[in-house]
Backbone bond lengths (Angstrom), bond angles and torsions (degrees), N, CA, C in turn:
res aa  C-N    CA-C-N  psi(-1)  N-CA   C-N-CA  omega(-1)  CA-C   N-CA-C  phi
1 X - - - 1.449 - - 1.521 108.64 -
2 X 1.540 104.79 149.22 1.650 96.83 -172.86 1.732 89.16 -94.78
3 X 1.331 98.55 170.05 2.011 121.22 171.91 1.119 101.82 -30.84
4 X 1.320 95.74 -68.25 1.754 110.96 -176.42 1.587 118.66 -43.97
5 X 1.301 132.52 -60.05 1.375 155.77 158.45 1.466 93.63 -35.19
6 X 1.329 130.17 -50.64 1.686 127.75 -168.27 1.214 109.21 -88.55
7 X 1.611 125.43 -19.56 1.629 105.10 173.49 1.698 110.17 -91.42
8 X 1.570 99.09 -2.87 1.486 85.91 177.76 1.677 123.92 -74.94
9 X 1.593 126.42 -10.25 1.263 156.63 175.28 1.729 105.67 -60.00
10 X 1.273 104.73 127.37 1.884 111.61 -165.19 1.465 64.63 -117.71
11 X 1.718 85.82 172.10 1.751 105.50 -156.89 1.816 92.63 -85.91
12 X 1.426 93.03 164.40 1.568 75.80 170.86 1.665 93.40 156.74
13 X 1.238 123.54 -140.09 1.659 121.26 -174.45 1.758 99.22 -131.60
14 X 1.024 106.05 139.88 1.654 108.55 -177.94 1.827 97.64 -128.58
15 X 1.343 95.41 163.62 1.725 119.27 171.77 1.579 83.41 -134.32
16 X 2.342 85.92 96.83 1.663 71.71 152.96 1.098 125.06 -117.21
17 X 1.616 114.28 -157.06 1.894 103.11 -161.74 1.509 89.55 -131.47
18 X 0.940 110.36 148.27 1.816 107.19 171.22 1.452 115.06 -126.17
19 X 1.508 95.97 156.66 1.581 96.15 -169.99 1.221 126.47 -83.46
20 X 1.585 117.93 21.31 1.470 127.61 165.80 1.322 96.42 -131.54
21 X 1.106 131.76 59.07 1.348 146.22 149.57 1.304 88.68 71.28
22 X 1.788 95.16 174.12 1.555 107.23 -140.07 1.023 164.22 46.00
23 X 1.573 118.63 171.83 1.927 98.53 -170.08 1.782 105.27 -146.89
24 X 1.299 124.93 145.54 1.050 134.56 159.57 1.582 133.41 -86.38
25 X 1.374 117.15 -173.25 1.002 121.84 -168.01 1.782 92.47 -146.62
26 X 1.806 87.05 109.98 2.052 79.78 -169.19 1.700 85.14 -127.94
27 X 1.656 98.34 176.21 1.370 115.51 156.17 1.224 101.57 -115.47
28 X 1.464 119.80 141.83 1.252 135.07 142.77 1.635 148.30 -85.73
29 X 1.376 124.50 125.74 1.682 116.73 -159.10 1.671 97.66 -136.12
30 X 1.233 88.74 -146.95 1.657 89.47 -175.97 1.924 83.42 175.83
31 X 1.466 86.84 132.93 1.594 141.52 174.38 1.675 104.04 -61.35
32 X 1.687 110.30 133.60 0.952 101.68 174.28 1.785 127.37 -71.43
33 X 1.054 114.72 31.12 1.432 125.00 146.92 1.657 135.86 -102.33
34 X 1.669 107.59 -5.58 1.286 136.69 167.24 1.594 97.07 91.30
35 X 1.441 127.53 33.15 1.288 136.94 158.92 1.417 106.71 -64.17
36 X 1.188 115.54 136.21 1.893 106.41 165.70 1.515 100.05 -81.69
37 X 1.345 98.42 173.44 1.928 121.44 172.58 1.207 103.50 -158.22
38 X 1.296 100.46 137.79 1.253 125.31 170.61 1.489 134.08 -105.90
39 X 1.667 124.81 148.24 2.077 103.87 -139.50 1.594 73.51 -150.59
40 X 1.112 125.64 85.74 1.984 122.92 164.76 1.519 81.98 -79.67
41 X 1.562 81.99 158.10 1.769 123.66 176.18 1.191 126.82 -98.31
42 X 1.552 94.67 -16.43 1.933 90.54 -159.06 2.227 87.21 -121.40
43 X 1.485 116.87 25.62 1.022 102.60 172.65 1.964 108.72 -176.54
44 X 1.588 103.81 137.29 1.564 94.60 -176.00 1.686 95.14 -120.40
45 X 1.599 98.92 166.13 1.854 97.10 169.11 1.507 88.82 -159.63
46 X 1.575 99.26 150.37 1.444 115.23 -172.76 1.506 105.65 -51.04
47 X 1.727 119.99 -51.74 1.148 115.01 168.09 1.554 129.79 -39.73
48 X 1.404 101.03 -54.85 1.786 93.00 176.59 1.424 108.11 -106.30
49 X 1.058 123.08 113.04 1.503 154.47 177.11 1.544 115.56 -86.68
50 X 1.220 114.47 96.18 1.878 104.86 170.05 1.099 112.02 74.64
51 X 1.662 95.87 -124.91 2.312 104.33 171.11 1.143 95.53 -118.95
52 X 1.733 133.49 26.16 1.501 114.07 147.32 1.674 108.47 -60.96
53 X 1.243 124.12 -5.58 1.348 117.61 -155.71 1.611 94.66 -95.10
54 X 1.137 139.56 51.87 1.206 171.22 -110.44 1.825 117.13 -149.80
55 X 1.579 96.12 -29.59 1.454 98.59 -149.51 1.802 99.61 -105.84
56 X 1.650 118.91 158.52 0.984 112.38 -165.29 1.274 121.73 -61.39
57 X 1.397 120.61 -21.59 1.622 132.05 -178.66 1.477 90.37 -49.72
58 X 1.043 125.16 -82.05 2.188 122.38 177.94 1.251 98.28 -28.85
59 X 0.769 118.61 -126.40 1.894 134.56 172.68 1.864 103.71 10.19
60 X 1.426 127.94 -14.22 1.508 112.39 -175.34 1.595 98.86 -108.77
61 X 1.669 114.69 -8.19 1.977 126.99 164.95 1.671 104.78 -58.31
62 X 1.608 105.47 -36.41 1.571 104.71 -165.79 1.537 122.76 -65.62
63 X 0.981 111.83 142.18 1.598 119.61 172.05 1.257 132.24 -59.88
64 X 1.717 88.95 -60.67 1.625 132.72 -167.07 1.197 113.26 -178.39
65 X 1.192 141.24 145.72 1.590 130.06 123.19 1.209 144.12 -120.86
66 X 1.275 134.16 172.98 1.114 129.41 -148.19 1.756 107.94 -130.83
67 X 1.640 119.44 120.35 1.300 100.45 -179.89 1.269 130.59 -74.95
68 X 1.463 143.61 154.93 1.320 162.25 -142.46 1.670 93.12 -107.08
69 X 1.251 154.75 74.00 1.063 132.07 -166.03 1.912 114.01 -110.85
70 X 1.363 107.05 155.20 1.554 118.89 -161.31 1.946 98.45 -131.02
71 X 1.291 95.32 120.94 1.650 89.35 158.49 1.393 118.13 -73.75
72 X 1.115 103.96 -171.69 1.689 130.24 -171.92 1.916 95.47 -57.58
73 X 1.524 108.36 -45.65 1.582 96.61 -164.41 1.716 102.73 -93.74
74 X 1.423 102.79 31.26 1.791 101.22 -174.14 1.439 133.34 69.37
75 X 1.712 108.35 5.06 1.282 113.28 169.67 0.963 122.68 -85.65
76 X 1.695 133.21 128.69 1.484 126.70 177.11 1.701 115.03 -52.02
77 X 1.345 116.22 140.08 0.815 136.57 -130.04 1.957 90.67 -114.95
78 X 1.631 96.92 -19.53 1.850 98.88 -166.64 1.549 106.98 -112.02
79 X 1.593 106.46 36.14 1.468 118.16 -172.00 1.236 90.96 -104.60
């Protein structure tokens, strides 16, 4: 995904996809400079640490992603 493509992303839960196959399960936020970061669940690396993982080097692996969405009474919304 380009910069551009990544600041358009509101915080929230993503399924993402990566461009060497496979996909995660991240949250997305944003840095008190209004940088996004990105936080997968199912994997850590010394390089990306926490919400240092923030920086465009991550974000240029991505494919796409897709938001995780919940109504008002907490039911997923993409069932």
């Amino acid at each position: 995904m380009t910069s551009e493509e990544v600041q358009t992303l509101k915080h929230g839960l993503y399924l993402v996809h990566w461009k060497n196959g496979g996909r995660s399960l991240a949250a997305v936020g944003s840095k008190y400079d209004g940088s996004r970061w990105i936080c997968c669940t199912n994997w850590t690396s010394a390089e990306y640490q926490g919400t240092d993982s923030h920086s465009q080097k991550i974000w240029n692996s991505v494919l796409k992603v897709g938001v995780i969405a919940i109504d008002e009474k907490g039911n997923f919304k993409n069932d």
